[in-house]
Phi, psi and omega in degrees: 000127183258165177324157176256337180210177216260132199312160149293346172213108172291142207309162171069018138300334183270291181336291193308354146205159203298137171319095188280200187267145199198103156335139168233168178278175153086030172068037169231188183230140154270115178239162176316138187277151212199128219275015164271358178279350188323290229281332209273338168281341196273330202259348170313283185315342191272358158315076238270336156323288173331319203257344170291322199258004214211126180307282201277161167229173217218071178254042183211152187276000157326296197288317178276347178301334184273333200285354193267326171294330152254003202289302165333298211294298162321339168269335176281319171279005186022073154257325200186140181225135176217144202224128173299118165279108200259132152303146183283338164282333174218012164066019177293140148294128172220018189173192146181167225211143177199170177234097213274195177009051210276131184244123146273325184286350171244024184053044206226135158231161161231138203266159182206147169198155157243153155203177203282195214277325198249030184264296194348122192053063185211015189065022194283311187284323195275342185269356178296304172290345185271341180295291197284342178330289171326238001177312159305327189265326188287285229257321177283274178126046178281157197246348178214108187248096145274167155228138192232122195211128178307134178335339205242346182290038208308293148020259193326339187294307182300304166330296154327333208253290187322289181278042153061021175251122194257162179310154167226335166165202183213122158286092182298133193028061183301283180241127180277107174278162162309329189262345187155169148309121163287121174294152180221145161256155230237136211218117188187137170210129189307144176306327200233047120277000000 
């Protein structure tokens, strides 16, 4: 049965060229993940902050070696695209910033982000989401980016507020953690906002 209208993004908008580089505010960058980031992800994760808000753990720098090859793989399948959120100067890891769940025909991504333990309250996720936002809307052309982070994550909250993404509502037991169900609040914000 065909479509009644025509995608918002035709299939090889991403694929079709390489995961660039993406300037951020405060001196940092999003770059493509680099199987030499395996030790620095892996040690991201042994953070028990990180791993409260976040389903997996990473116990190995093996084990982040893979999530990083596919994470590649995922960008060729414009299912989901993710970038080490960097200082520009010294290539420090200080995060990462990503856009999950990419429907091109219907011009919608959800933005996700972490960062590492000693990045923490310095602005790296709200100028890291302000990098993809720019980027999503201006140079791809998505017409809707959510986000979404548990009800009890005020930290995510702020990110969220902050990079202009307003509440739409709260998805009761949404997502299941290690302590339990989670309320998730529900986040989004329009090219032409």
């Amino acid at each position: 049965m065909p479509y009644l209208t025509s995608p918002v993004l035709p299939e090889g908008t991403l694929s079709r060229r390489p995961q660039p580089e993406i300037p951020a505010g405060a001196g940092l960058r999003l770059r493509p993940w680099r199987a030499e980031d395996a030790p620095a992800v892996h040690a991201a994760f042994q953070d028990p902050t990180l791993n409260q808000w976040h389903a997996k753990s990473c116990d190995s720098p093996e084990e982040a070696a893979g999530w990083i090859e596919d994470w590649h793989g995922q960008w060729a399948r414009e299912c989901d695209a993710q970038w080490a959120v960097v200082r520009a100067d010294t290539g420090e890891l200080r995060g990462r910033a990503a856009l999950r769940e990419i429907r091109l025909r219907d011009g919608v991504a959800e933005v996700a982000y972490w960062t590492v333990a000693s990045a923490r309250g310095q602005g790296v996720a709200r100028h890291a989401t302000d990098a993809l936002v720019r980027w999503s809307f201006d140079e791809i052309g998505f017409n809707r980016l959510e986000l979404m982070h548990a009800t009890a994550n005020a930290a995510s909250c702020r990110v969220a507020t902050k990079a202009g993404f307003a509440v739409e509502g709260t998805r009761r037991r949404a997502l299941l953690h290690p302590d339990g169900w989670h309320d998730m609040h529900l986040h989004a914000r329009l090219s032409g906002d």
